[in-house]
C-alpha positions as CSV (number, residue, x, y, z in Angstrom):
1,X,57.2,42.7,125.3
2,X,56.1,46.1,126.6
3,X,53.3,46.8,128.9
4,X,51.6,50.1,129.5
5,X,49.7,49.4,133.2
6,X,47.3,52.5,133.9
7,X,45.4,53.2,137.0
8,X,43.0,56.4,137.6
9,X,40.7,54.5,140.3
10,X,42.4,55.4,143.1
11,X,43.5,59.1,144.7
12,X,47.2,58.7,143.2
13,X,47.4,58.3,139.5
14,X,49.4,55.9,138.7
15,X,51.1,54.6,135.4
16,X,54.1,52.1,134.7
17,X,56.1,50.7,132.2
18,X,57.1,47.3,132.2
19,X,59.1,44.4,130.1
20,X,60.1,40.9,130.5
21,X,62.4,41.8,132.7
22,X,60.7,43.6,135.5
23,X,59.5,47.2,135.6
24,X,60.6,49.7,133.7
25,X,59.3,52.9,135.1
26,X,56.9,54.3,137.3
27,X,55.4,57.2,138.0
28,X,52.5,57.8,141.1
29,X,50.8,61.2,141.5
30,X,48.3,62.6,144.1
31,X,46.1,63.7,141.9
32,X,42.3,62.9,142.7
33,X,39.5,64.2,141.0
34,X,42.0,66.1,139.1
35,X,43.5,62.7,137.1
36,X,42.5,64.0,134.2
37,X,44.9,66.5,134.3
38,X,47.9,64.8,134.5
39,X,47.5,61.5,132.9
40,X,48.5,62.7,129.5
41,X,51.1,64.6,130.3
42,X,52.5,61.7,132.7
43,X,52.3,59.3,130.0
44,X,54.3,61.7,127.7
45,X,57.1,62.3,130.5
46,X,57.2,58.6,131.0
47,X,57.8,57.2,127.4
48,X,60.2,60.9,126.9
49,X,62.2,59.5,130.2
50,X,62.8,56.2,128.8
51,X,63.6,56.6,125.2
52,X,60.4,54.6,124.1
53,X,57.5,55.9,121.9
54,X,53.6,54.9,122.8
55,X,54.2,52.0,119.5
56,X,56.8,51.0,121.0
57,X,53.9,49.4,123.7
58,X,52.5,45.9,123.1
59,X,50.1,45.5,125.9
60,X,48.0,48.0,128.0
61,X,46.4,47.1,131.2
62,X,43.8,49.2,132.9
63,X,42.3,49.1,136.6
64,X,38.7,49.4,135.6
65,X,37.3,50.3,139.1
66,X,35.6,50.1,141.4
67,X,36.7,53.5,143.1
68,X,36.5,57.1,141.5
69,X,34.0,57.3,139.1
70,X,35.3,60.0,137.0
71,X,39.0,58.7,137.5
72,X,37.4,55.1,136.8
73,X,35.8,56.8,133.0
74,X,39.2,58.6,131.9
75,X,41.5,55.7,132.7
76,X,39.7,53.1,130.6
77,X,39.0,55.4,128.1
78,X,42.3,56.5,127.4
79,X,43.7,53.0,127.6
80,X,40.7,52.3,125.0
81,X,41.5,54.6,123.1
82,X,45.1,53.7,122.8
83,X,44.5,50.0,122.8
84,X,42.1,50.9,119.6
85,X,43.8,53.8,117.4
86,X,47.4,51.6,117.8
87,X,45.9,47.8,117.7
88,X,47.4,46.9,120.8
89,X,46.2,44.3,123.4
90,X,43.8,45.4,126.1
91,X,43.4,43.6,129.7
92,X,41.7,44.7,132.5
93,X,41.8,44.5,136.4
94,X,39.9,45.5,139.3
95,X,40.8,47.2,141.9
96,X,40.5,44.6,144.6
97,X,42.1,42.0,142.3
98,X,45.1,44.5,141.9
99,X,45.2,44.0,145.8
100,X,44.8,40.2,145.9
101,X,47.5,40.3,144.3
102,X,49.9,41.0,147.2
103,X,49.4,38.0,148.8
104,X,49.0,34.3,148.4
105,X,47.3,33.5,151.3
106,X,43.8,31.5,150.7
107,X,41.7,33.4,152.5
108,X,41.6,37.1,151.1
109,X,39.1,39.8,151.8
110,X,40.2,42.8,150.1
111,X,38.8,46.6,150.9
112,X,38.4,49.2,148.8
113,X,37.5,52.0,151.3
114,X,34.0,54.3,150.4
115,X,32.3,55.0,154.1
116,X,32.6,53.5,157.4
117,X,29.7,50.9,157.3
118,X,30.0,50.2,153.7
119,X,32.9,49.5,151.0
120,X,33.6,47.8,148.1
121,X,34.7,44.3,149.3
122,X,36.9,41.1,147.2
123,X,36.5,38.1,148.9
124,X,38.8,35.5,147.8
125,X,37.8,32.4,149.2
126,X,37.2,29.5,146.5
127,X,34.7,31.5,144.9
128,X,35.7,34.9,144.5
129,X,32.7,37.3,145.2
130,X,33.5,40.8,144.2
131,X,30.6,43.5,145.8
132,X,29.6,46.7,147.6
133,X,28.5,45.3,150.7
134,X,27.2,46.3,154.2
135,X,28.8,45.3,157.3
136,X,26.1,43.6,157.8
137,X,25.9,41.4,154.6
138,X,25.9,37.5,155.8
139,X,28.5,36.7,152.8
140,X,31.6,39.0,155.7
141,X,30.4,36.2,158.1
142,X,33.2,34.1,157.9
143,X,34.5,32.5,161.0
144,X,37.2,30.2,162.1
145,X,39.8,30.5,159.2
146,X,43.1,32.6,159.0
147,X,42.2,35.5,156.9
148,X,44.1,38.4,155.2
149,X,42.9,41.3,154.6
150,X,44.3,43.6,152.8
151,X,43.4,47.7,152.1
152,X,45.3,51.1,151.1
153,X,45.0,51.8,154.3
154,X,43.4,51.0,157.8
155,X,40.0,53.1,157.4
156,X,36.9,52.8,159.8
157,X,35.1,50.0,157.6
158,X,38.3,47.8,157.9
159,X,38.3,48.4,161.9
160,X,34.8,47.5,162.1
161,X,35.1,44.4,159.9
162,X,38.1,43.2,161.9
163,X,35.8,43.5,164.9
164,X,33.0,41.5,163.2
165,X,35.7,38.5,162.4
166,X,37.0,38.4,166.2
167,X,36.5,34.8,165.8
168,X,39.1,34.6,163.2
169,X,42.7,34.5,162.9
170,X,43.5,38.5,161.0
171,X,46.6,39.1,159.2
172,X,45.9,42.8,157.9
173,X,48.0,44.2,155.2
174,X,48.5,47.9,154.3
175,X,49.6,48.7,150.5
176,X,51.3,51.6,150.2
177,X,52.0,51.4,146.8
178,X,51.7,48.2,143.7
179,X,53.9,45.6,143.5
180,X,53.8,46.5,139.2
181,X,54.7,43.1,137.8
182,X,52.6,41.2,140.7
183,X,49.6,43.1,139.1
184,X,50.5,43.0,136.0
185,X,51.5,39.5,135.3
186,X,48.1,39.1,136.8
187,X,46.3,40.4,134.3
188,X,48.2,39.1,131.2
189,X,46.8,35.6,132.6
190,X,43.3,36.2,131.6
191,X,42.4,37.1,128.3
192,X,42.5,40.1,126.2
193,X,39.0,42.2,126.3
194,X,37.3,43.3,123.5
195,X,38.3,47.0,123.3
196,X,34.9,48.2,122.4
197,X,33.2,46.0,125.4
198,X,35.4,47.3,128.2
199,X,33.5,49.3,130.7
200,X,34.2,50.4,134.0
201,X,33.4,48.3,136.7
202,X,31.6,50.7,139.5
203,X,29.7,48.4,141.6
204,X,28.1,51.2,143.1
205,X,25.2,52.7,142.2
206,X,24.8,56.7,141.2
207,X,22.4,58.9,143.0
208,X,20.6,59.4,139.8
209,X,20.3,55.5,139.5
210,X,19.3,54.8,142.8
């Protein structure tokens, strides 16, 4: 089996192919607001590089968001639009699942960084909640447990919210890049979507909504 992972939420684009074995290839460019650019052409190089054809592909995975909201729109519409024109399997993962996936600790807040007093947040804790919250929101108030938290990098809302949990026991976890068959494997547990229901997952609201 082949699997075509595709992320365009973040500020580095980045794409891998993967088999049974492990991962195939990779390839990560900084490329924000400019993804569209470059994600065709990468997944060209990518499939040239390795002697495979886009058939060749039985599974695509997409990051559906939150994060950029244009990069959010091209990612899962290409991987629609593949998934669709070449009747392959589509599955879907947020960002902050794709990070929860780096560790096996029980409690898990992960951060997806937007401004310093609010972010999108994954709290994995039983219940997984999934949110744009506040520092302020009641459901960070979580006290007396050994918690991980885990972020592309140590930004001002992470800082404040370690400050906010003083009470707790922090173990905080940078990811410089994916761990490609934790994230993947991940998202070939859950089911396949329903190409023409997938949607990107933005959390956050659009000035024009608001």
């Amino acid at each position: 089996m082949i699997n075509l992972f595709i992320d365009c939420s973040r500020k580095t684009l980045a794409i891998a192919l993967l088999n049974d074995n492990g991962l195939i290839d990779s390839i990560e460019t900084s490329s924000h607001g400019k993804h569209s650019n470059y994600l065709m052409s990468s997944l060209n190089n990518i499939f040239k590089d390795n002697n495979l054809k886009i058939n060749d592909v039985d599974n695509i995975i997409v990051v559906n968001g939150p994060g950029s909201f244009t990069g959010i729109r091209v990612g899962v519409t290409v991987a629609k639009t593949l998934a669709w024109t070449l009747s392959k399997n589509l599955y879907e993962i947020t960002t902050l699942d794709a990070l929860k996936t780096h560790t096996n600790n029980d409690v898990v807040i992960s951060v997806f960084y937007d401004k310093p007093n609010a972010s999108y947040v994954g709290i994995y804790d039983n219940n997984k909640i999934i949110d744009y919250m506040t520092l302020d929101d009641t459901r960070l108030d979580i006290n007396n447990k050994k918690i991980t938290i885990i972020s592309y990098d140590e930004n001002d809302f992470v800082k404040a919210l370690k400050g906010k949990l003083k009470n707790c026991d922090i173990d905080f976890v940078v990811l410089d890049n994916y761990d490609y068959v934790k994230v993947v494997n991940s998202a070939l547990k859950t089911k396949p979507v329903v190409v023409h229901n997938s949607a990107p997952v933005y959390l956050k609201k659009i000035d024009a909504e608001k």
